[in-house]
NUGU-47292 format. One line per 3 residues: number of its first residue (from 1); their letters; for each residue x, y, z of N, C-alpha, C. Coordinates in Angstrom, 1 decimal. Layout:
NUM) a) X:Y:Z:X:Y:Z:X:Y:Z  ...
// end
This chain:
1) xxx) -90.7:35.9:41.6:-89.9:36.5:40.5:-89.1:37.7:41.0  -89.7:38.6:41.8:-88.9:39.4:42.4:-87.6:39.3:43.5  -87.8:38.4:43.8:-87.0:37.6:44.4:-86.0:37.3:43.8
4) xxx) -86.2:36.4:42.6:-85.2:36.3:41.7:-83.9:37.0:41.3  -84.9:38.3:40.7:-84.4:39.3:40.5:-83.9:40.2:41.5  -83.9:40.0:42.8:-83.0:40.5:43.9:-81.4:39.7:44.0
7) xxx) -81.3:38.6:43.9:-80.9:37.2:43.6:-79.5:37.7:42.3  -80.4:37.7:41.6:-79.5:37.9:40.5:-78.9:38.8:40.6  -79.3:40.2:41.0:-78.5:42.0:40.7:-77.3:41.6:41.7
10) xxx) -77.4:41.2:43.3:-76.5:40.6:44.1:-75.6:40.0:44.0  -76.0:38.6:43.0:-74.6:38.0:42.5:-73.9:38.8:41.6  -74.4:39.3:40.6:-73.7:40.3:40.1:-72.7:41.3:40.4
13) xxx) -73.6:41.8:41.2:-72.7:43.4:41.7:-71.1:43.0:41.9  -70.9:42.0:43.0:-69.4:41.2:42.5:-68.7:41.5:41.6  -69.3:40.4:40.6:-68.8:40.6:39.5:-68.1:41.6:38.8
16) xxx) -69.5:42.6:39.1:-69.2:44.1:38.1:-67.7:44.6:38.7  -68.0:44.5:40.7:-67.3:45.5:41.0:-65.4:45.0:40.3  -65.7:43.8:40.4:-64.4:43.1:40.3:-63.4:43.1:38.5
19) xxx) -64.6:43.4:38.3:-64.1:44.1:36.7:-64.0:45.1:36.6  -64.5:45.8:36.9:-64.3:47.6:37.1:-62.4:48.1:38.3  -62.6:46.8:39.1:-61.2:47.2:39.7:-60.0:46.6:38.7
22) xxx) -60.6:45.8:38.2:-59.4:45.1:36.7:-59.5:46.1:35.7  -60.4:46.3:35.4:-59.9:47.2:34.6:-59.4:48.2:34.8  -59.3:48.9:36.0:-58.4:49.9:36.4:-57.3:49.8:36.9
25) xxx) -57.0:48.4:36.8:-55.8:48.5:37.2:-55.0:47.9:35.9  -55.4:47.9:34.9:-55.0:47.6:33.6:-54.4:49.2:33.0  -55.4:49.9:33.2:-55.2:51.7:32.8:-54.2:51.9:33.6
28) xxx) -53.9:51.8:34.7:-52.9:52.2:35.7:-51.8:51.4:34.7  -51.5:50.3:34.3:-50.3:49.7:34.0:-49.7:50.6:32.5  -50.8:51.2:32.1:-51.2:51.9:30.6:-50.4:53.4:31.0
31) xxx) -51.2:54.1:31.4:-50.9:55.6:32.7:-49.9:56.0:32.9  -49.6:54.8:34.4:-48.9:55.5:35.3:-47.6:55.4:34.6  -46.5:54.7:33.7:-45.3:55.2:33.1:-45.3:56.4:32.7
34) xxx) -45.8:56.8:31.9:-46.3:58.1:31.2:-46.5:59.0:32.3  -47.1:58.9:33.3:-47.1:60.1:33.8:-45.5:60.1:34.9  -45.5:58.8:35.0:-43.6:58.9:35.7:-42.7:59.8:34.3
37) xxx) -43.0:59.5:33.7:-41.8:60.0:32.4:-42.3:61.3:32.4  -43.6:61.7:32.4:-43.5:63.2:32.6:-43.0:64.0:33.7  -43.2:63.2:34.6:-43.3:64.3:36.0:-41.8:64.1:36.2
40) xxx) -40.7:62.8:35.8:-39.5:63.2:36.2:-38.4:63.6:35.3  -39.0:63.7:33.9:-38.3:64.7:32.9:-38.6:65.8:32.5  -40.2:66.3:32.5:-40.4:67.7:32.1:-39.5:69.1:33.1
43) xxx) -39.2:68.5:34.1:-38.4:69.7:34.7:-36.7:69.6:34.1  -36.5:69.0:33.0:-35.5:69.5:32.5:-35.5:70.3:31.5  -36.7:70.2:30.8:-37.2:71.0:29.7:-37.3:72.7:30.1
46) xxx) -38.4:72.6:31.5:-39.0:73.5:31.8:-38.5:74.1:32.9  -38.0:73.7:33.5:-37.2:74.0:34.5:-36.8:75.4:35.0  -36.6:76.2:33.8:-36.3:77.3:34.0:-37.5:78.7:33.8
49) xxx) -38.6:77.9:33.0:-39.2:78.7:32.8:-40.0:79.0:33.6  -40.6:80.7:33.7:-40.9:81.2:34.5:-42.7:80.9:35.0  -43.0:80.8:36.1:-44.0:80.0:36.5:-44.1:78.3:36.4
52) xxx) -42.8:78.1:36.0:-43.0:76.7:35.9:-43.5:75.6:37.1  -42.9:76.1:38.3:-43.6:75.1:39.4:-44.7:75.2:39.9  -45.2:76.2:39.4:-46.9:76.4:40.2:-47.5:75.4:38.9
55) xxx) -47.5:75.5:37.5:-48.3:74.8:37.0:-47.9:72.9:37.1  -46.8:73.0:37.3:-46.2:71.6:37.7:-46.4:70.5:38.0  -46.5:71.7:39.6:-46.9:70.8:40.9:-48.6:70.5:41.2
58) xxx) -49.6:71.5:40.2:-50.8:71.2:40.0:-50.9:69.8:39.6  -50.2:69.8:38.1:-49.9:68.5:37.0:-50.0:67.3:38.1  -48.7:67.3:39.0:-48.2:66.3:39.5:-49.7:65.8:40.8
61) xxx) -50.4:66.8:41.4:-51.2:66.7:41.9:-52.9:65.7:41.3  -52.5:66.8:39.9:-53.7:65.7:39.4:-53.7:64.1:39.0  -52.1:64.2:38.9:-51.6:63.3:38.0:-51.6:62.1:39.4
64) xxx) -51.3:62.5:41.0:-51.7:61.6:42.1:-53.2:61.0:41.8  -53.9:62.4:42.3:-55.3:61.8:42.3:-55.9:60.6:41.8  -55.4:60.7:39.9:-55.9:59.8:38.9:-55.4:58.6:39.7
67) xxx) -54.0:58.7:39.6:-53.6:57.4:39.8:-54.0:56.7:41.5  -55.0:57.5:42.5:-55.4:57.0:43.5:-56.6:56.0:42.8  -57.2:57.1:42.2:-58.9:56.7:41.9:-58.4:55.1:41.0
70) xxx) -57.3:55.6:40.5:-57.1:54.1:39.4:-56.8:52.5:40.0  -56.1:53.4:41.7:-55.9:52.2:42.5:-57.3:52.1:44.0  -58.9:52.0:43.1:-59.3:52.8:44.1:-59.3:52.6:45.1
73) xxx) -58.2:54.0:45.6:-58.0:54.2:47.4:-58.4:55.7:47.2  -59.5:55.9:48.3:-60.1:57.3:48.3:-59.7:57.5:50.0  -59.5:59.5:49.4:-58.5:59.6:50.8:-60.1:60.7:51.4
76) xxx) -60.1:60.6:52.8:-61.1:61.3:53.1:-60.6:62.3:54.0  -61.1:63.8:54.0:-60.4:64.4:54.5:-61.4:65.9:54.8  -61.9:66.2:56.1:-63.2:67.2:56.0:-62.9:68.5:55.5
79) xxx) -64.1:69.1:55.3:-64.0:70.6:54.0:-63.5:71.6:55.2  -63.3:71.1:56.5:-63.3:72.1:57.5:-61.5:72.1:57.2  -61.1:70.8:57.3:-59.5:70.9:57.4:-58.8:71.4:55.8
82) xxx) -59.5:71.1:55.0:-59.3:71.1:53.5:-59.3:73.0:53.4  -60.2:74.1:54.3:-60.2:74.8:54.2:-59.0:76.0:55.7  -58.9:74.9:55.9:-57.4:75.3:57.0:-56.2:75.2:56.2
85) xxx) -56.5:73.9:55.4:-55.0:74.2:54.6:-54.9:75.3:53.5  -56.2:75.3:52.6:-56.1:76.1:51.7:-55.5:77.3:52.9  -55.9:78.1:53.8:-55.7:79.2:54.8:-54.2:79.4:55.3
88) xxx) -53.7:77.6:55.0:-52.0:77.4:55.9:-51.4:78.8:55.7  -50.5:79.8:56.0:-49.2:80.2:55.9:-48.2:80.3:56.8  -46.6:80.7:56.4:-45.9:80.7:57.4:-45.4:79.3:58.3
91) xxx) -45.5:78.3:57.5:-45.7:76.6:58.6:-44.4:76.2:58.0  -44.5:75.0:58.2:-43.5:73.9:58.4:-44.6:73.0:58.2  -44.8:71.8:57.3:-45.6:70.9:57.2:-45.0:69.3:58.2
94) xxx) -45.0:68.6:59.1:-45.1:67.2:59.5:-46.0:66.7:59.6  -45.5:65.4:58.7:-46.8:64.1:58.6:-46.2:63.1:58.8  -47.0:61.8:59.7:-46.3:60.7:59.9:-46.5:60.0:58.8
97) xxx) -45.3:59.1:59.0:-45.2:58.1:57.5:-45.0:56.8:57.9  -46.6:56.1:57.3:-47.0:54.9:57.2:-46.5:54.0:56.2  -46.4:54.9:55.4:-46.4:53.6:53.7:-46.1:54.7:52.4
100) xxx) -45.2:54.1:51.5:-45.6:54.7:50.1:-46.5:55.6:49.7  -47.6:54.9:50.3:-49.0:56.0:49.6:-48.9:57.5:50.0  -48.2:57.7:51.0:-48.7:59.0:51.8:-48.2:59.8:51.2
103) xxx) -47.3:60.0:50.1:-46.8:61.3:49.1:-48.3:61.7:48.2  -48.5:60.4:47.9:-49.6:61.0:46.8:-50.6:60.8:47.3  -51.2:60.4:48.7:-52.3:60.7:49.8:-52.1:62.7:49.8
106) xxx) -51.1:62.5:50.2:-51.0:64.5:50.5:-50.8:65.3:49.4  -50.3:64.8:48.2:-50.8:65.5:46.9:-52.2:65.7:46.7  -53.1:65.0:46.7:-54.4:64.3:47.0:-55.3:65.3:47.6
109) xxx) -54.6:65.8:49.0:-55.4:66.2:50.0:-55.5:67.8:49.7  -53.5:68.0:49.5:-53.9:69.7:49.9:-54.4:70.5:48.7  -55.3:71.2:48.9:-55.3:71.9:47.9:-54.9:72.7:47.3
112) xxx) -55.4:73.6:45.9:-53.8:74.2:45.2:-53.9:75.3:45.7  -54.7:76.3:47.0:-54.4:77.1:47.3:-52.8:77.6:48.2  -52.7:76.0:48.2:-51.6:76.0:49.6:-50.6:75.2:48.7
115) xxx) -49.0:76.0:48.8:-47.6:75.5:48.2:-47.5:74.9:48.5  -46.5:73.9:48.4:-45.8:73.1:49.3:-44.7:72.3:48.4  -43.9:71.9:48.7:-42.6:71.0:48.2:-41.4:70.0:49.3
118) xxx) -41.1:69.3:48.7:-40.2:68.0:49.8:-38.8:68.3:49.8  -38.5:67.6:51.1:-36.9:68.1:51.0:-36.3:66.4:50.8  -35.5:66.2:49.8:-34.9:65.0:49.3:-33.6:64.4:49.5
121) xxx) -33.0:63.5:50.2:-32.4:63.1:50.6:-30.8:63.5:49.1  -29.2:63.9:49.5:-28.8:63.9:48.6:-28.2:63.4:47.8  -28.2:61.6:48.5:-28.1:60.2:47.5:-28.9:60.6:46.4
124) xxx) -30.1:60.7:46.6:-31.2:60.7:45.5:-30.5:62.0:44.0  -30.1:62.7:44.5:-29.7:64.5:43.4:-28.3:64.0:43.3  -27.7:62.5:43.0:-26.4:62.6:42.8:-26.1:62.2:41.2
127) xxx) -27.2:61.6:40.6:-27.6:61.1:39.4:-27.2:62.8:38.7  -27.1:62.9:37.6:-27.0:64.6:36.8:-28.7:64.8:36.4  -29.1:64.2:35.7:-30.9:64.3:35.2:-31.1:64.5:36.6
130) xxx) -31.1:63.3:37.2:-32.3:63.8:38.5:-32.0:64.8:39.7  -30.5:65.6:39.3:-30.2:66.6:40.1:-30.8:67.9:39.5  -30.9:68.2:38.1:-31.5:68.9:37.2:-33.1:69.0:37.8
133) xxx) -33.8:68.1:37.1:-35.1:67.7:37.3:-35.6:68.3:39.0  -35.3:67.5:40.6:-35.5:67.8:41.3:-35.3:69.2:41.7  -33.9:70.4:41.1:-33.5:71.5:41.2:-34.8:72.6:40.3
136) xxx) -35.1:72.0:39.2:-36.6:72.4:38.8:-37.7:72.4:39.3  -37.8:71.4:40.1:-39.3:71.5:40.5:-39.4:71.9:41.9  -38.3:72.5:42.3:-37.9:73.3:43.7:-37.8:72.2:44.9
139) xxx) -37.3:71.3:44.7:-37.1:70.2:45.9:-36.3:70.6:46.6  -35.7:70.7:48.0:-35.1:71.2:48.6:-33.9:69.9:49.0  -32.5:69.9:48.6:-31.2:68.5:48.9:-30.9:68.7:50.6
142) xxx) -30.9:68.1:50.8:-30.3:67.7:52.1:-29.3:66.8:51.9  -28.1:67.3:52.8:-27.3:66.0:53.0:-27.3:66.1:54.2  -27.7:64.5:54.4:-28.0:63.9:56.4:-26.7:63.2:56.2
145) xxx) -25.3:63.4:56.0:-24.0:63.1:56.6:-23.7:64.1:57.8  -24.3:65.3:57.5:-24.3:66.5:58.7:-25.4:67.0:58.8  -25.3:66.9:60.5:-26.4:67.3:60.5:-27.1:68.9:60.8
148) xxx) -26.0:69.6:61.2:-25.5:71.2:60.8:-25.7:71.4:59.5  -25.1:70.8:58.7:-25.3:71.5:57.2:-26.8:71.0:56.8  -27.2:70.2:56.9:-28.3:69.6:56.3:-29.7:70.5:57.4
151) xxx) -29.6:70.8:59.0:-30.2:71.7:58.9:-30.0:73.6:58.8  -29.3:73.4:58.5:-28.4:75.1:57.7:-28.9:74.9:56.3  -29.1:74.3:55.2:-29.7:74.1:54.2:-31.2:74.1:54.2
154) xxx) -31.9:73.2:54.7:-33.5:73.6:55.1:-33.7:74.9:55.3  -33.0:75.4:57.0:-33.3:76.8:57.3:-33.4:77.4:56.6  -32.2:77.6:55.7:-32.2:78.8:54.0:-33.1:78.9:53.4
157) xxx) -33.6:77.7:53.0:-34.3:77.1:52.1:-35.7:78.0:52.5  -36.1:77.6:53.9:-37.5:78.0:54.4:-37.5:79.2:54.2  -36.1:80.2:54.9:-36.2:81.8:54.7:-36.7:82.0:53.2
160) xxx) -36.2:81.5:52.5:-36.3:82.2:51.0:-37.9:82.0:50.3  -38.4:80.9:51.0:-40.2:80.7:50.4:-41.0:81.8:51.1  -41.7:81.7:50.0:-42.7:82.9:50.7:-44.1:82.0:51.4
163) xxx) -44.9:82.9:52.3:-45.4:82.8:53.6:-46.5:81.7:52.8  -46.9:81.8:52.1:-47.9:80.5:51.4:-47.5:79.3:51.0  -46.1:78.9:50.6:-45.0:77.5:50.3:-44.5:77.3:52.1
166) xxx) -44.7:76.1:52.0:-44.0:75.2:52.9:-43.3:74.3:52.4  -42.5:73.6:53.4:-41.5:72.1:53.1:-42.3:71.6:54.3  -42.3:70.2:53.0:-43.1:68.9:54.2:-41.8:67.9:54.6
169) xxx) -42.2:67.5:55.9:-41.1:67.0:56.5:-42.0:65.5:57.0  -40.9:64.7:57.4:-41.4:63.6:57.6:-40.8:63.3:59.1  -41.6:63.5:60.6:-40.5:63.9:61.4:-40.1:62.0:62.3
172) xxx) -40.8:61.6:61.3:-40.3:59.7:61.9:-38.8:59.5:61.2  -38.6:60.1:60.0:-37.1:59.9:59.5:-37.9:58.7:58.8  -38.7:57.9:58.5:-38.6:56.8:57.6:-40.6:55.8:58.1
175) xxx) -40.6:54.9:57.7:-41.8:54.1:57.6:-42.0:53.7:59.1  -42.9:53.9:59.4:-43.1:53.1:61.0:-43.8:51.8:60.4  -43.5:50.3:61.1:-44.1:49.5:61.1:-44.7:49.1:62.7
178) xxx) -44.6:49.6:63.4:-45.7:49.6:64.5:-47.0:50.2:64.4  -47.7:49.9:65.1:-48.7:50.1:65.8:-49.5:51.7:66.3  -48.0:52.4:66.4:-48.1:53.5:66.9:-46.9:54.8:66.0
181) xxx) -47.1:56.2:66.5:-45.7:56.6:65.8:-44.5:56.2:66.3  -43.9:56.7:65.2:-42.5:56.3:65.3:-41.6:57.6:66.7  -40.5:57.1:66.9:-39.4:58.6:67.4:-39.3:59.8:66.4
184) xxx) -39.7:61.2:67.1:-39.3:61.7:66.6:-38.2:62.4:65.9  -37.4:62.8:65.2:-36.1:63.5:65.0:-36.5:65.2:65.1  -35.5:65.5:65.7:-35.6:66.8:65.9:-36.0:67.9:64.6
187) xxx) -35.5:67.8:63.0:-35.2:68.7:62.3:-36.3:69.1:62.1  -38.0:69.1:62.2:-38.7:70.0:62.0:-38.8:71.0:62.9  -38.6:70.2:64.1:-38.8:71.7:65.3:-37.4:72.4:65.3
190) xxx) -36.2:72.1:65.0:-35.2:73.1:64.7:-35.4:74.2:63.9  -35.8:73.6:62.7:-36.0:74.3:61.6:-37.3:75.6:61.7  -38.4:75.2:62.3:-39.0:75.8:62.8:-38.7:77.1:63.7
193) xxx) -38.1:77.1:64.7:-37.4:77.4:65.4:-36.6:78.7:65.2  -35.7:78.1:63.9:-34.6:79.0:63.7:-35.2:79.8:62.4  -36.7:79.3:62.0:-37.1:80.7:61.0:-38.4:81.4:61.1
196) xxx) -38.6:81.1:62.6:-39.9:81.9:63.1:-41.0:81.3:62.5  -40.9:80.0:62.1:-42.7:79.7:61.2:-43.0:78.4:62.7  -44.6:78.6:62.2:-45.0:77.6:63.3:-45.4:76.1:62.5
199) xxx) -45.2:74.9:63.2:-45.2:73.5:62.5:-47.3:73.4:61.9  -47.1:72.8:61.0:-48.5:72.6:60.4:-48.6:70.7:61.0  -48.8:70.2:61.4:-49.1:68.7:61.9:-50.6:68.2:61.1
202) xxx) -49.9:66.9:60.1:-50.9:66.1:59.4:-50.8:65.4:59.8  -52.3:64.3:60.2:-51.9:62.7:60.3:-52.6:61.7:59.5  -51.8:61.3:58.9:-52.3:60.1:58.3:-53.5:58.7:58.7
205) xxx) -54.3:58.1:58.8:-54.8:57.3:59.1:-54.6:55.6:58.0  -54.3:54.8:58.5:-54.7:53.7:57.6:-53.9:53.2:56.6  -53.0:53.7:56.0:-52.2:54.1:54.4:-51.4:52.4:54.7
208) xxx) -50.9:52.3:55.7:-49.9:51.2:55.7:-50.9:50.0:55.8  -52.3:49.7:56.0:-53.2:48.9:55.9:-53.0:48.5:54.4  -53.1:49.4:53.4:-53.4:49.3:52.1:-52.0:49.2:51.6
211) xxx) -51.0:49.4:52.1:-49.6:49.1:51.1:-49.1:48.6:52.0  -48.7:47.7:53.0:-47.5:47.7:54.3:-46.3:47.4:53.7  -45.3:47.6:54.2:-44.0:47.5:54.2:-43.7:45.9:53.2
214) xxx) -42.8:45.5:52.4:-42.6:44.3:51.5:-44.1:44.0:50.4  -45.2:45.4:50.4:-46.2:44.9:49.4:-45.7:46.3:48.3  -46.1:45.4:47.1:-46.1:46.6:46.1:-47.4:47.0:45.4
217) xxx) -48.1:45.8:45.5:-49.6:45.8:44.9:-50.8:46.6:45.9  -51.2:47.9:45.8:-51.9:48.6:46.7:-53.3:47.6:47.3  -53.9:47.3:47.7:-55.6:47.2:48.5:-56.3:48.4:48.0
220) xxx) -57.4:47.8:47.9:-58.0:49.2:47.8:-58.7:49.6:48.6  -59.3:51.2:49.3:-59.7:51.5:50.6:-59.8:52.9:50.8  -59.6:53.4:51.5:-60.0:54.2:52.1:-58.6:54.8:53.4
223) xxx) -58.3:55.8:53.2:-57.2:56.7:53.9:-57.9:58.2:54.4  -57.9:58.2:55.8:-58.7:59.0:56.2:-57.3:60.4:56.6  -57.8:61.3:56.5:-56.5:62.4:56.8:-56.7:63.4:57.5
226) xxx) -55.9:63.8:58.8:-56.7:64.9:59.6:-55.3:66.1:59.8  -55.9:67.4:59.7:-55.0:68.3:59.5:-55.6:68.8:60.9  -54.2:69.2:61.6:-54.3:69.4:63.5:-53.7:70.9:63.5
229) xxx) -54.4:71.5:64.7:-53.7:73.2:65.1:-52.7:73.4:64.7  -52.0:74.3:64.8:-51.0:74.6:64.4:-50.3:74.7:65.7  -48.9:73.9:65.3:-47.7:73.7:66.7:-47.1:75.2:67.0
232) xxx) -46.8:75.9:67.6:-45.8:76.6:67.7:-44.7:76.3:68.8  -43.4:76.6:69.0:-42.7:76.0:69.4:-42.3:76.9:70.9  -41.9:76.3:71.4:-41.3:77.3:73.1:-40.2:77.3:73.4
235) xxx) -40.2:78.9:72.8:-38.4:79.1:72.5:-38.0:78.9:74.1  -39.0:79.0:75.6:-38.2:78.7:76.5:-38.1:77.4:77.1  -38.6:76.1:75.7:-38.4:75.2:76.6:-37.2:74.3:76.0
238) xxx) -36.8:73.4:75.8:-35.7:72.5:75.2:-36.2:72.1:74.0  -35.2:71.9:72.6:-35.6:71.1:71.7:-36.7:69.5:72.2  -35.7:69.0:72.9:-36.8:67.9:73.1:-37.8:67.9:73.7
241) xxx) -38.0:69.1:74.6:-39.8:69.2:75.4:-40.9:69.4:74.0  -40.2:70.3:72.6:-41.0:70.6:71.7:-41.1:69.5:70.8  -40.2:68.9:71.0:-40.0:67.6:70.1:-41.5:66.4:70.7
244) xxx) -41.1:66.5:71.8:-42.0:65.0:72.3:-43.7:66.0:72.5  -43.5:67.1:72.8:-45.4:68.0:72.6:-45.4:68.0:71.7  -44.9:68.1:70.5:-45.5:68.0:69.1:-45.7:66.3:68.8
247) xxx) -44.9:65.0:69.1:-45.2:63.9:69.1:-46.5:63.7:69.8  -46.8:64.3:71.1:-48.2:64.4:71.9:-49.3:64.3:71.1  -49.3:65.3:70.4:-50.3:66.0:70.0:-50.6:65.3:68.6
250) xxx) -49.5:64.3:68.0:-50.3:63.9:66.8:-50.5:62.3:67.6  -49.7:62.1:68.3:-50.0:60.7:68.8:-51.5:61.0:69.9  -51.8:61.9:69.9:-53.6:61.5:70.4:-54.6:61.8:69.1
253) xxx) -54.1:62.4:68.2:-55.2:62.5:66.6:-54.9:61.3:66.0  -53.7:60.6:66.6:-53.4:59.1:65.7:-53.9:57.9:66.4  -54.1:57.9:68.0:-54.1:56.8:68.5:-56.0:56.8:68.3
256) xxx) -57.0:58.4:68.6:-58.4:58.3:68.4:-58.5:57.9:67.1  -58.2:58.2:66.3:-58.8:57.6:64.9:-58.3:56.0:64.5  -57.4:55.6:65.3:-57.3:54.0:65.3:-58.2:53.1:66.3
259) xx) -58.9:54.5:66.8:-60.3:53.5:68.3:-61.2:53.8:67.6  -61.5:54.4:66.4:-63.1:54.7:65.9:-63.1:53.6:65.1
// end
C-alpha cells in the first residue's frame, strides 16, 4: 500500500508541476501588457515630478521580478555579491549580453540600494512618446552615427549622476551567439576613463540557454549572476590593453562557471 502511495504522489508531482507552469504563464499573458503600458507611459505623466525615478525604477524592478517568477526563471546570485552591489559607487556598470532576459535578470539582481539606468540607442527616442517617456525615466540617448558625440554624451551624462547611480553598458555592442564572449567595444573603458569612475563587471551565466537568439517563448531555469572586483583602468596603458584586461577578467568568471 505504501508503495502505492509512493507511486501515485510521483506520477503526480508532474502533473501538478505542469499546471502550476500553465497557469503562470496564463497570468503572464493577463500581467505582463499592463505592466508594459505602465512602465512605458507613466513617465509621461510623471515624468517631471519630483522623486519620480527613484520610485519608478523600484516599480519597474518589482514589476521584472514578478514577471521572472511568472516565467519561472530564478536568477541566483550570492548575499556576498548582492551586498557589493548594494555598497557599488562611483562605477560604470558592464555586463555581457546573452539573451533578452538579461535586462530583467539585472533588474532582478541589483538591489534598490544601488541606482542605476541604461543608455538607449537614438533610433529608439525618435518616436515623440517614447522620447518623452525614456527622457523621464532618466535613460541616457546615444547616437552611435558618431562616435565622439555619442561618447561626449555618456561622459556628460556620468559627470552629472551622483556617486551611487551608474549607467549600465553592454560592452559586446549586441547578443553573443557563441560559446564564449563576444569583442569588446571600447565605450565603457573610454567613458570610464574620461570621468574618473572605475568599471563595475557583471557576468551573466546561462540566460541565452533559456531564451536563445530566434526564441520568444522563455524555458524555465535558472540564471546564475556573479558581480566581479572592481576594474579600474591604466591611465598609462592604451585603450585597448584596458579593453582586452577587462575582457580577461570577465572571460575567466565566464568561462569557470560554464565548467561547473
Amino acid at each position: 500500500m505504501a508503495h502505492n502511495q509512493t507511486t501515485h504522489r510521483s506520477a503526480t508531482r508532474p502533473i501538478n508541476t505542469f499546471a502550476v507552469r500553465m497557469f503562470k504563464r496564463f497570468a503572464l499573458l493577463v500581467i505582463g501588457p499592463v505592466y508594459f503600458i505602465f512602465i512605458a507611459f507613466v513617465p509621461l505623466l510623471c515624468g517631471r515630478r519630483q522623486g519620480f525615478r527613484g520610485w519608478y525604477w523600484r516599480f519597474v524592478k518589482r514589476a521584472c521580478k514578478r514577471l521572472l517568477w511568472l516565467l519561472s526563471i530564478r536568477t541566483v546570485v550570492s548575499e556576498a555579491d548582492k551586498m557589493t552591489l548594494a555598497a557599488d559607487a562611483n562605477s560604470v556598470i558592464v555586463i555581457n549580453h546573452r539573451s533578452h532576459l538579461d535586462g530583467f535578470i539585472l533588474m532582478d539582481t541589483v538591489p534598490d540600494e544601488k541606482w542605476f539606468t541604461f543608455a538607449a540607442k537614438k533610433e529608439l527616442c525618435d518616436a515623440p512618446l517614447l522620447r518623452t517617456g525614456f527622457a523621464g525615466a532618466g535613460l541616457i540617448e546615444i547616437d552611435r552615427k558618431s562616435g565622439k558625440v555619442a561618447l561626449d554624451t555618456l561622459s556628460d551624462a556620468v559627470r552629472a549622476m551622483s556617486p551611487r547611480r551608474s549607467v549600465v553598458l553592454f560592452p559586446e555592442g549586441t547578443r553573443t551567439t557563441t560559446h564564449t564572449l563576444g569583442p569588446f567595444k571600447a565605450g565603457a573603458v573610454l567613458t570610464a576613463r574620461q570621468t574618473g569612475r572605475t568599471i563595475r563587471p557583471i557576468v551573466i551565466h546561462n540566460s541565452d540557454l533559456l531564451l536563445p537568439r530566434g526564441r520568444f517563448n522563455p524555458r524555465s531555469g535558472t540564471v546564475e549572476v556573479q558581480v566581479l572586483a572592481p576594474f579600474s583602468c591604466d591611465l598609462t596603458a592604451s585603450v585597448d590593453e584596458d579593453v582586452e584586461r577587462l575582457r580577461s577578467a570577465m572571460m575567466a568568471a565566464f568561462d569557470l562557471g560554464r565548467l561547473e
